[in-house]
N, C-alpha and C positions, 0 to 999 in steps of 0.2 A: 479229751474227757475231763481233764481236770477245770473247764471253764463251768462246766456242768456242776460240779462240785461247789466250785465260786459261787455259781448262782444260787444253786440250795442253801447254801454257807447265807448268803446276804439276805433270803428272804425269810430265812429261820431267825435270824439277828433282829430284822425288821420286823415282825412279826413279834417279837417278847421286846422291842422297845415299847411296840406301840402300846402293849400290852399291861406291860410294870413300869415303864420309864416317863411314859408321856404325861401329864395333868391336864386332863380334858374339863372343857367347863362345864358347869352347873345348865341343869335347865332355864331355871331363873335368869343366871347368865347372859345363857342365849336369847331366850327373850327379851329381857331387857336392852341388848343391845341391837337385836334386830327391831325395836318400838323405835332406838335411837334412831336410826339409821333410815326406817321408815318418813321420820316423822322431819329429819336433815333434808331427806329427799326432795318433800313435799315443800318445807318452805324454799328451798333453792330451785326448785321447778317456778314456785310463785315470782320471786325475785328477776329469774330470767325472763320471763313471760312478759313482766312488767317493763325490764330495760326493752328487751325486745320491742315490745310497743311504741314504747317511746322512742325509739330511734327511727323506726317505721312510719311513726307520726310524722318526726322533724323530718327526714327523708322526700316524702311525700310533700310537706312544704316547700322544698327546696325545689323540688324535680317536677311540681304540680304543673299541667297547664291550662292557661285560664281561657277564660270565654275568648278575649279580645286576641288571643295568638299570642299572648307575650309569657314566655315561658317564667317560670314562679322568682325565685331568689337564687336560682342556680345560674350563675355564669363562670365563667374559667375564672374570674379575680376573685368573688367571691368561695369558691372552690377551692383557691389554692391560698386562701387567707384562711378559710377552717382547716385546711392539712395542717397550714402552720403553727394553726394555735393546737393542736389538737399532738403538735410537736412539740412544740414548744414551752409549753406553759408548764408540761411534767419534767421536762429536763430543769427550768429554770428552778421548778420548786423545789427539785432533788437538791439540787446549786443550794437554793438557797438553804436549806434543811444543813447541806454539812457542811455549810458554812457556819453557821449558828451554832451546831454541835461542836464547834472546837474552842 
């Protein structure tokens, strides 16, 4: 019985924190920061949307096939020359970045 106790005990506490203790925000507030957050949304949905496409495009260019049977720009050298870069070129910058930074 005494865990029964505990629990009235904790929701009685819980209850006059939320009550006297807590600072809840403003309407204004809230508004304003759910406009924020709306409006975050919406241009990083745009932003995705757009890389999206674009990689979809080059994709498509790469992976196209053409009239003649000769498949687009995609083959294993070139393939494994855009991993590289696509490896490489952010490691090398980082390199070079804290290099510079010292």
């Amino acid at each position: 019985m005494n865990w029964w106790k505990r629990l009235i005990q904790f929701i009685r506490e819980t209850r006059t924190e939320l009550q006297e203790k807590t600072t809840w925000p403003t309407r204004d507030h809230v508004l304003n920061t759910t406009i924020v957050v709306l409006v975050s949304l919406v241009v990083v949905s745009i932003g995705l949307f757009g890389v999206d496409f674009l990689v979809s495009q080059v994709v498509k260019l790469i992976t196209v096939t053409r009239i003649d049977s000769v498949r687009g720009l995609f083959t294993p050298t070139t393939f494994f020359i855009f991993v590289a870069l696509v490896i490489a070129v952010p490691i090398a910058v980082s390199t070079l970045r804290r290099r510079l930074d010292r």
